[in-house]
C-alpha positions as CSV (number, residue, x, y, z in Angstrom):
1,X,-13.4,-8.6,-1.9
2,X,-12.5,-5.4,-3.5
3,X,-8.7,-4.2,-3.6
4,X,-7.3,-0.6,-2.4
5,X,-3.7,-0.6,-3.7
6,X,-1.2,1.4,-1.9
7,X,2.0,2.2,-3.6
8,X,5.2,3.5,-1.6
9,X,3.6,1.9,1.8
10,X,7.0,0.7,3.9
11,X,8.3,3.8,4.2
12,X,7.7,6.3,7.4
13,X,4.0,8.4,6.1
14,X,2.5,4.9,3.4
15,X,3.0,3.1,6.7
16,X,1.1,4.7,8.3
17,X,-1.7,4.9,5.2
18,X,-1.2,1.2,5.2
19,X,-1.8,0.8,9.0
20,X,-4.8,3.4,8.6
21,X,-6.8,1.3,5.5
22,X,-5.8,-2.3,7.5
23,X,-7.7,-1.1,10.6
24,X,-10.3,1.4,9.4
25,X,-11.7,-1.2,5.9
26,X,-11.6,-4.4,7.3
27,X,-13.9,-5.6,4.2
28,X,-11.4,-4.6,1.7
29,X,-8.0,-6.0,0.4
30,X,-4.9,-3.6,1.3
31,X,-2.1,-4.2,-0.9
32,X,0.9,-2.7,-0.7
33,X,3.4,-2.4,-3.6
34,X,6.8,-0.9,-2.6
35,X,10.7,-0.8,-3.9
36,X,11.9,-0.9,-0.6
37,X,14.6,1.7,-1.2
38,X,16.4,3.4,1.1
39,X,13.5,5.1,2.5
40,X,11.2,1.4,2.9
41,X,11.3,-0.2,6.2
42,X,9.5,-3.6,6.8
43,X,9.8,-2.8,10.6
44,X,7.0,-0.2,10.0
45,X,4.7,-2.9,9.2
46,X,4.9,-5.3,11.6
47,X,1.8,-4.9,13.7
48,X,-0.3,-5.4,10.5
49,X,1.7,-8.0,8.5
50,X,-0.3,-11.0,9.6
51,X,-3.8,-9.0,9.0
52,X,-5.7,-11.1,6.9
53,X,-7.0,-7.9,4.6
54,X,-3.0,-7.0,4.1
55,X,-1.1,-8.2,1.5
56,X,2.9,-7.0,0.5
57,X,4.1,-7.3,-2.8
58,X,7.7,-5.5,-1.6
59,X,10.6,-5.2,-3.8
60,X,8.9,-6.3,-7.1
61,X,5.4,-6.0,-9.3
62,X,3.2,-8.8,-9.6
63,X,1.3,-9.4,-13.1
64,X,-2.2,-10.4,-10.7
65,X,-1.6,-6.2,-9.8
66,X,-2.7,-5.4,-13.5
67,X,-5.0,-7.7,-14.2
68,X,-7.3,-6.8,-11.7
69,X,-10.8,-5.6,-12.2
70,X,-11.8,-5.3,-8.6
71,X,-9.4,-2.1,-7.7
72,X,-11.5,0.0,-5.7
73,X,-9.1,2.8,-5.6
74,X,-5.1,3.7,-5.4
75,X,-3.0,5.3,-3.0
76,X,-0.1,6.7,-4.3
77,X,2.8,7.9,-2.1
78,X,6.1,9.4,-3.0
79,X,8.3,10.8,-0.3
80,X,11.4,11.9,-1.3
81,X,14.2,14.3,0.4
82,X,13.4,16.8,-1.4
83,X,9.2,16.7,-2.4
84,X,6.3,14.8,-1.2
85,X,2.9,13.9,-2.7
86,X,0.0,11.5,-2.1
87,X,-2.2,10.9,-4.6
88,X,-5.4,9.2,-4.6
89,X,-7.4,7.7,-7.6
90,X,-10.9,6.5,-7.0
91,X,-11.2,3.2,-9.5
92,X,-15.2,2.9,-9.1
């Protein structure tokens, strides 16, 4: 099963990302990587936290991330108070 990574996905918009890839590429693994600080909210994945293409690797990095040849592409999303940007990297 290919991977779609999704970094910055507790807070308010990569939950949402999150919630969109879980529901809309059901054959694909959505992992979420996130700091969970103050902006991260577990509460705004609840409805997909049992999914069984959803895995959450919150509050740290795990070495299986970068040794991974099966990334199919990479959400990037960084909210802050003052700037926002969502990047997107197609891994094919």
């Amino acid at each position: 099963m290919q991977k779609i990574l999704i970094t910055g996905g507790a807070g308010f918009f990569g939950s949402h990302v999150v919630r969109l890839f879980v529901n809309n590429y059901p054959g694909c693994q959505i992992v979420n990587l996130d700091k969970l600080t103050y902006a991260g909210n577990l509460a705004n994945l609840k409805d997909v936290k049992y999914k069984p293409n959803y895995t959450g690797h919150l509050k740290t990095t795990s070495p299986g991330l970068r040794q991974t040849n099966d990334l199919l592409s990479l959400v990037g999303i960084n909210v802050s108070r003052n700037q926002g940007d969502i990047d997107y990297y197609d891994c094919r």
